[in-house]
MIZALO-269923 format. One record per residue: residue number from 1; x, z, y of N, C-alpha, C in turn. Coordinates in Angstrom, 3 decimals. Each point is the difference from the previous one (the first is absolute). Last residue first. Layout:
[NUM, [X, Z, Y], [X, Z, Y], [X, Z, Y]]
...
//
This chain:
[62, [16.987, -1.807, 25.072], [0.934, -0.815, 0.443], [0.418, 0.425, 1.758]]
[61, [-1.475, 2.769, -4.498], [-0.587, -1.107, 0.861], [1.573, -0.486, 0.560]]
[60, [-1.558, 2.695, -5.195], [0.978, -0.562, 0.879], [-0.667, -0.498, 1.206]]
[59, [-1.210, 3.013, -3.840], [-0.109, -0.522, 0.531], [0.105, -0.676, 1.232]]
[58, [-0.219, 2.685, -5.055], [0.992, -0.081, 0.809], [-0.477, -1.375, 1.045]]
[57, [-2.973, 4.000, -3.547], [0.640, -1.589, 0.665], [1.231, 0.002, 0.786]]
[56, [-2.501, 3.135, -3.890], [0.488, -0.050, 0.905], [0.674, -0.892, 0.585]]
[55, [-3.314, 3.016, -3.284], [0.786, -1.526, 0.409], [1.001, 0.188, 1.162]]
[54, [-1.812, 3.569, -4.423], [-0.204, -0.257, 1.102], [1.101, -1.449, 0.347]]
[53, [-1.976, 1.667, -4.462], [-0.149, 1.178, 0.866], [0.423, -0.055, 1.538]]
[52, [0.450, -3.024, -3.654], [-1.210, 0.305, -0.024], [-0.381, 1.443, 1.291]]
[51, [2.457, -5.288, -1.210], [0.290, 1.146, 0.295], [-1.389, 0.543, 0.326]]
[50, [1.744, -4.226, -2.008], [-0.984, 1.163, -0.584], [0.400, 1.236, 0.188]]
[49, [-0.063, -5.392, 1.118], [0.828, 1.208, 0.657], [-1.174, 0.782, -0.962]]
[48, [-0.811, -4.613, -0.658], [1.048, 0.478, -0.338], [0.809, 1.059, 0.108]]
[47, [-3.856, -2.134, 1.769], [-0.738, 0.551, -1.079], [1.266, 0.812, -0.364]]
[46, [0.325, -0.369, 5.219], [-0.089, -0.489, -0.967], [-0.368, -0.159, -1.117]]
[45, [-1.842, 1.070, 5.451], [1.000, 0.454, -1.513], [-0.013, -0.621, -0.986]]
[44, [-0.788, -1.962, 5.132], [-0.381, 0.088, -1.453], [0.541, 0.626, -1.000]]
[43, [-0.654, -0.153, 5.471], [0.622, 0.438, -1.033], [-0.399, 0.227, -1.526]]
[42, [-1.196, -1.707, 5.838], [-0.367, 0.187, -1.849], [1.402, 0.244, -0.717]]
[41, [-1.092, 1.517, 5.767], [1.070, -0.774, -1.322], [-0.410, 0.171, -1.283]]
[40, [-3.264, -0.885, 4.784], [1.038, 0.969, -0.933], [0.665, -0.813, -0.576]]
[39, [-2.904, -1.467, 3.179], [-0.419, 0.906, -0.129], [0.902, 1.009, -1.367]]
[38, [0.833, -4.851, 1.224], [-0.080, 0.781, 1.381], [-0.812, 1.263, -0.049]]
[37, [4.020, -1.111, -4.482], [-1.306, -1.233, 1.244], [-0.495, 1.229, 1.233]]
[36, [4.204, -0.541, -4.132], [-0.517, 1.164, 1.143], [-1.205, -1.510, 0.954]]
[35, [1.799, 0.939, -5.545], [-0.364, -0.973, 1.119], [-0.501, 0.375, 1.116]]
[34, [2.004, 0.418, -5.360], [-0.442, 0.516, 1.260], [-0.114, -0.856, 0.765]]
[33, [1.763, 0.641, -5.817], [-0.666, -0.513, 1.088], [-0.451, 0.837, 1.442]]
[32, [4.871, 0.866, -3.179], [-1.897, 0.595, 0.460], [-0.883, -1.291, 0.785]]
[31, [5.041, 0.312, -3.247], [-0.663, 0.068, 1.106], [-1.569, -0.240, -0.219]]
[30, [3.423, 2.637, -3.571], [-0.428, -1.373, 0.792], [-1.136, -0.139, 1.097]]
[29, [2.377, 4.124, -1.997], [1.366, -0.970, 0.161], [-1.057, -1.620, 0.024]]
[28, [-1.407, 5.794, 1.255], [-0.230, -1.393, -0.754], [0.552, -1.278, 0.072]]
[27, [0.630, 4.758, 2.096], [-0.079, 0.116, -1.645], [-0.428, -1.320, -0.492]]
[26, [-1.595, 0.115, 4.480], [1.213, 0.860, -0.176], [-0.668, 0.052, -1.233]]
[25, [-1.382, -3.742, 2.446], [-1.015, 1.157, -0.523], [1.340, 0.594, -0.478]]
[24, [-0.197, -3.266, 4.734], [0.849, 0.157, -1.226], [-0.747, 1.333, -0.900]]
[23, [0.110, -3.947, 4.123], [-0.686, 1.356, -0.566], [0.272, -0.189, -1.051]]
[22, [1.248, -3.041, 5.126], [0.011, 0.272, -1.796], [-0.731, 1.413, -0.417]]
[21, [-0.597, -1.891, 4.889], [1.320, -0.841, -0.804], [-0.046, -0.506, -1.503]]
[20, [-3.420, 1.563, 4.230], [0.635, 0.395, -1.439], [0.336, -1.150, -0.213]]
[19, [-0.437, 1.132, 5.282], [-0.318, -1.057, -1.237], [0.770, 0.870, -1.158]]
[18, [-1.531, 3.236, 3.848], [0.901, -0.868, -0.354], [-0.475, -1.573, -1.113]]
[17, [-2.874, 3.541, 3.390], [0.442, -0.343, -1.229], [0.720, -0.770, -0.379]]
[16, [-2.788, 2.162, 4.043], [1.346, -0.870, 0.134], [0.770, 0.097, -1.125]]
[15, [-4.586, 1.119, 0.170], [0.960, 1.463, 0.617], [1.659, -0.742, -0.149]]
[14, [-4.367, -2.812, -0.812], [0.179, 0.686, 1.417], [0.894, 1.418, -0.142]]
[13, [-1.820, -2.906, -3.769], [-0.161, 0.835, 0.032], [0.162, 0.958, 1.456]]
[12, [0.419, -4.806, -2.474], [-0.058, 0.249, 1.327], [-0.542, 1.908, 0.317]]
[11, [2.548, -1.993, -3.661], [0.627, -0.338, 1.100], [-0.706, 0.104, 1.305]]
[10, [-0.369, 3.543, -4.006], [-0.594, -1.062, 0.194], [0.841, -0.729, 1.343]]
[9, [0.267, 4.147, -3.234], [1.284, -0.725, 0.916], [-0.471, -1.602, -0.004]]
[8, [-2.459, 3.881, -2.611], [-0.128, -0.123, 1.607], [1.005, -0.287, 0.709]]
[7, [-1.026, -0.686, -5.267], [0.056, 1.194, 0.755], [0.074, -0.830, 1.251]]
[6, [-1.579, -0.444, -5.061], [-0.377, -0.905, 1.341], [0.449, 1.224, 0.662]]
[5, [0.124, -1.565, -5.378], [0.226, 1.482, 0.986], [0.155, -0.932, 1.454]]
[4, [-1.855, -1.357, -5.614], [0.702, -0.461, 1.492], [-0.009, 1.602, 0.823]]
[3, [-0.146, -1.689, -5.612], [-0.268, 1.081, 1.190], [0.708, -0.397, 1.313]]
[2, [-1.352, -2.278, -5.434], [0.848, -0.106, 1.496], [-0.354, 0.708, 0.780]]
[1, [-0.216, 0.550, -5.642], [-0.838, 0.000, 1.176], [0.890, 0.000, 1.249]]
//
């Protein structure tokens, strides 16, 4: 099952938000779908990460 996570680094979000660069799911050696549009950043967890007790992104702007 695909789980999206939508957080609030939308480009037009008005608190002068950088462009995302990259994002990264710590503990997981392949890359993540994402996509920062004008009301947030999707973030698709993967089927492949099976971390269970907590995430944690790494997320780069520009």
């Amino acid at each position: 099952m695909r789980q999206f996570w939508k957080l609030t680094l939308g480009s037009d979000a008005g608190t002068g938000q950088k462009q995302v660069t990259s994002v990264e799911l710590l503990g997981e050696k392949n890359k993540i779908e994402w996509k920062q549009e004008a009301d947030g950043l999707n973030i698709v967890y993967p089927d492949s990460a099976h971390l269970k007790t907590a995430v944690g992104f790494r997320i780069v702007c520009k």
